[in-house]
C-alpha positions as CSV (number, residue, x, y, z in Angstrom):
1,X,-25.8,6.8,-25.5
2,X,-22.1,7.6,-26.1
3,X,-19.7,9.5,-23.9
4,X,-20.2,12.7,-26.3
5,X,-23.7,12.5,-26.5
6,X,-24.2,12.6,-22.9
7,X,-21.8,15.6,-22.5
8,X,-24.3,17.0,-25.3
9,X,-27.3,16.8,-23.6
10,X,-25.5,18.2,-20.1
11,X,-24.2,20.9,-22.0
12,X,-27.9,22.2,-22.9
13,X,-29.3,22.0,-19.7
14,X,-26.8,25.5,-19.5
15,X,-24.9,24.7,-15.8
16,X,-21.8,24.7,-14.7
17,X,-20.6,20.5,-14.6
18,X,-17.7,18.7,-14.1
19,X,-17.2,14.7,-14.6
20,X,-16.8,13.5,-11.3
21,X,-15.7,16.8,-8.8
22,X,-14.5,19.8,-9.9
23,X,-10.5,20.3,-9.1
24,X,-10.3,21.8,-5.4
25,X,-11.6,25.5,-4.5
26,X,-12.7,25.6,-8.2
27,X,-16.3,24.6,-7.5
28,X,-18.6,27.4,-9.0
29,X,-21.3,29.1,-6.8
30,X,-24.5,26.8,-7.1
31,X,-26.1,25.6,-9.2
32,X,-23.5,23.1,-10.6
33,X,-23.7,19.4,-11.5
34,X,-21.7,16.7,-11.7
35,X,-22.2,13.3,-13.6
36,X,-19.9,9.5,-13.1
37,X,-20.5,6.6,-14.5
38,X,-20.4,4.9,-10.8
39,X,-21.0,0.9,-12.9
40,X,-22.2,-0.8,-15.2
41,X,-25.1,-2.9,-16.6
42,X,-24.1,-5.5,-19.3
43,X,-26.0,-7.5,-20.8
44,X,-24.4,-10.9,-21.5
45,X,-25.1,-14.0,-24.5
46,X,-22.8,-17.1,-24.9
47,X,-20.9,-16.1,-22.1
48,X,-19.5,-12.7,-22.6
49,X,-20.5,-9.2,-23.3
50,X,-23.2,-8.4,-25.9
51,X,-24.4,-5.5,-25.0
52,X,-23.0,-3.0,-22.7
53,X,-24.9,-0.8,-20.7
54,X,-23.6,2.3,-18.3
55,X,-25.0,3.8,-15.2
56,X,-25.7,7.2,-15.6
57,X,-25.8,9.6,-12.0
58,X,-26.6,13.3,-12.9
59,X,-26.0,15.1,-9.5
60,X,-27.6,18.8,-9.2
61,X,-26.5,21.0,-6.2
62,X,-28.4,24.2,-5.4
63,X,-28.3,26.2,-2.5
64,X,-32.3,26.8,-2.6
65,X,-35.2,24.1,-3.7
66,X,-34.9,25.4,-7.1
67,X,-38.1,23.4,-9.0
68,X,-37.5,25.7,-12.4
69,X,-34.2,24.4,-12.9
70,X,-35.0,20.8,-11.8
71,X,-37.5,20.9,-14.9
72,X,-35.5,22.5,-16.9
73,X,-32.8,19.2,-16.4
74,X,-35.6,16.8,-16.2
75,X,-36.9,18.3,-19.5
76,X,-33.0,17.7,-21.0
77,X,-33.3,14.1,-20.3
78,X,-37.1,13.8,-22.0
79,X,-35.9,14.9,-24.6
80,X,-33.4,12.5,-25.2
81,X,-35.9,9.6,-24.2
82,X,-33.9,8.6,-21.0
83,X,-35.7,6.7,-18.2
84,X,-34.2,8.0,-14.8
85,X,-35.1,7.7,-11.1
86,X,-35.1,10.9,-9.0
87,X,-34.1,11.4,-5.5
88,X,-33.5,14.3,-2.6
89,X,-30.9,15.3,0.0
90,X,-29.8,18.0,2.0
91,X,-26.2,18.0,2.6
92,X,-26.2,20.0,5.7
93,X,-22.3,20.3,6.1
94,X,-21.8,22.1,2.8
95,X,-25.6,23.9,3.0
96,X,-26.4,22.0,-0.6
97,X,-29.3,20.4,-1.9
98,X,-28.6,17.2,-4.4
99,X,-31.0,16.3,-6.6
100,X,-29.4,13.0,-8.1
101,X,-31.0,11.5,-11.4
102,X,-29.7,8.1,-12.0
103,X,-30.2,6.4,-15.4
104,X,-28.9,3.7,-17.4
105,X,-26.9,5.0,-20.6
């Protein structure tokens, strides 16, 4: 999955996203996400590159447990056939919850 395609799919799941952080106090009230590439996964033959393979984290930030929109992301990346792992965690010094979806792109 290309660059573009990936800000494709983010674009339907209709939130607020940045790559990365959004600029300072320019964060938008939750929900918001944010997606990096944090590494990569290449695949290598005869001693270099052959195929190459990014890791994919979608972070979500809500202020409440918000299951609608979580399926409404999760639904985003069935559609476009992407395998991802799901995690949880309350950020209690900015009163968030991050739902992180990590993938390989």
């Amino acid at each position: 999955m290309t660059h573009q395609e990936v800000i494709k799919m983010i674009e339907r799941m209709n939130i607020p996203y940045a790559y990365d952080h959004f600029a300072e106090c320019e964060s938008p009230e939750p929900p918001f996400l944010v997606f990096l590439y944090p590494s990569s996964d290449n695949f290598a033959a005869d001693g270099k590159v052959y195929f190459k393979g990014n890791k994919l984290n979608i972070e979500l930030y809500t202020d409440l447990k918000n299951i609608e929109l979580e399926a409404n992301v999760e639904a985003a990346l069935d559609r476009q056939s992407v395998f991802y792992e799901k995690s949880e965690v309350w950020i209690e010094a900015e009163n968030l919850y991050e739902v992180l979806y990590r993938m390989e792109v």
